[in-house]
N, C-alpha and C positions, 0 to 999 in steps of 0.2 A: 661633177658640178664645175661648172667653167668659172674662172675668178673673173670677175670684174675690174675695172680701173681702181685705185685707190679712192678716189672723190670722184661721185658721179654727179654731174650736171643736166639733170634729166627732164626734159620736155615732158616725155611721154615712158609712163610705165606699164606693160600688157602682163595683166597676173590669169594665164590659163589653169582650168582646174574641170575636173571633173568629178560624177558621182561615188567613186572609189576615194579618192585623195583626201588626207586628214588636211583640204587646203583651206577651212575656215580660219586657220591661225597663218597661214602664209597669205591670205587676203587682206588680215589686219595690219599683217607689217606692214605689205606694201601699200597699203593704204594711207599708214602713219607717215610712210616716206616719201612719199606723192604729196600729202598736204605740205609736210617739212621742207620738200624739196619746188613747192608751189606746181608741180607734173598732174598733166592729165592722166588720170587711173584710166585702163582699157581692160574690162573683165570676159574674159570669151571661156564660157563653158562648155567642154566637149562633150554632146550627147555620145558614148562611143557604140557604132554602128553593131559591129563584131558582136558585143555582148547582148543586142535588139536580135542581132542573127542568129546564135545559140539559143537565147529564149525562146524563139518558135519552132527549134526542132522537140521533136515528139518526147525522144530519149530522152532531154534536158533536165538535169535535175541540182540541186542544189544540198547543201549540206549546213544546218546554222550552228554555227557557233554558242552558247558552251553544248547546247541540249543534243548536236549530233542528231535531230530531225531530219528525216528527208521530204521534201517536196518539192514539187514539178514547178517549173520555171512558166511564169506568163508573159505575154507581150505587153501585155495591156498593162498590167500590175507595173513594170519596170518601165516601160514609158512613164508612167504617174508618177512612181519612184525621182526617176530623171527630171521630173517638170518641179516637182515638189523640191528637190537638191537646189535646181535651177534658181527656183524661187527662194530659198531659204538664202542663198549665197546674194542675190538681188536684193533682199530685206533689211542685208548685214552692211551693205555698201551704201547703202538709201542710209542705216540708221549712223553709219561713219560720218557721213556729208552733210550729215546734219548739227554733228557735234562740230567736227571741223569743216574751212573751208576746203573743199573739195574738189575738184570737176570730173566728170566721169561717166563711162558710159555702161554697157552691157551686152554682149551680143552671144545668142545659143549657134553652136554651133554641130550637125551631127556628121557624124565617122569622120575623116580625114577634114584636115581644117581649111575651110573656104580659100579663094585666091584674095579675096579684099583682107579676110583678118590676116593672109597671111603679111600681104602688102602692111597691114597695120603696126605688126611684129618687127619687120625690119626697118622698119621709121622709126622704131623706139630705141630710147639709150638702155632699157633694159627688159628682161624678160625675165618672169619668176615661173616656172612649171611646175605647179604641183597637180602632176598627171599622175595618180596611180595605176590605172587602170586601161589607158589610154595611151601604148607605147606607140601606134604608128602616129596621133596627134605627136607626142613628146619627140618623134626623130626628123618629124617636118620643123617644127619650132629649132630645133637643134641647127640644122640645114643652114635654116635661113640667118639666124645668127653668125653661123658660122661664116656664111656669103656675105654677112652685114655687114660696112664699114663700120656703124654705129651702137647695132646690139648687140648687151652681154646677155650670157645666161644663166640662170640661176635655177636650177632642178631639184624637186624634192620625190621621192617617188616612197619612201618609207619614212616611218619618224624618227628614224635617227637621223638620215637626210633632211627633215624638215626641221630638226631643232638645228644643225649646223646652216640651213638659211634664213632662221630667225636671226644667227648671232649674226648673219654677215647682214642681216637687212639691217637690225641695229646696225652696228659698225659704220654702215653708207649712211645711216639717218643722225648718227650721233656728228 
């Protein structure tokens, strides 16, 4: 996880997240630290291509958690999956901006991340990833930060990485 400036003065905040990532609580921070810091929130969800690719081979199959069922992977089911994640993450940021003053947008995005959001990313003074699922999104974000005079970045990809950038989004919000 890349550290950030001590005080950020941030325009503009891009919180990527995808249907794997425990990113509902890294949305909130960054949401709380976009009002506090008066920054336009930019939310870009990675539909990730890869996993649409797996699901329509034949072999594909799945294993659930705790019950160790197996069944065969769908396309159709997992896009729905994806829209529905989409929309839940879209309903959390609608219900933020309603409590606080907000501004902010939304954009789907699927496999490898667009060239506008990526433009969008590196205009920003910060970037929070919480890509679990989604590494070639997560090394593009990386990239262009890294090339950015302006963005830091902040990556969570497990929860112990996502409670260590709750504390640093506190920290920047406090």
């Amino acid at each position: 996880m890349a550290r950030p400036p001590a005080k950020v003065k941030a325009r503009r905040i891009v919180v990527a997240l995808d249907g794997a990532a425990p990113g509902t609580a890294a949305l909130e921070a960054a949401a709380a630290l976009a009002a506090r810091l008066r920054a336009e929130l930019v939310i870009v969800f990675v539909e990730d291509v890869d996993l649409l690719h797996l699901a329509a081979l034949p072999f594909a199959r799945e294993i659930g958690f705790p019950s160790a069922a197996s069944r065969e992977l769908d396309v159709a089911a997992m896009e729905r999956l994806l829209r529905l994640r989409a929309e839940e993450a879209r309903s959390l940021v609608a219900a933020l901006a309603e409590r606080t003053p907000l501004k902010w947008s939304f954009e789907v995005a699927r496999g490898p991340l667009t060239e506008p959001l990526l433009a969008v990313a590196a205009e920003a003074e910060l970037v929070v990833a919480a890509l679990a699922g989604s590494e070639r999104a997560a090394l593009q974000l990386a990239a262009i930060c890294e090339a950015s005079a302006t963005a830091s970045l902040l990556r969570a990809r497990t929860m112990r990485e996502l409670h260590a950038l709750l504390r640093e989004l506190r920290r920047l919000a406090g």
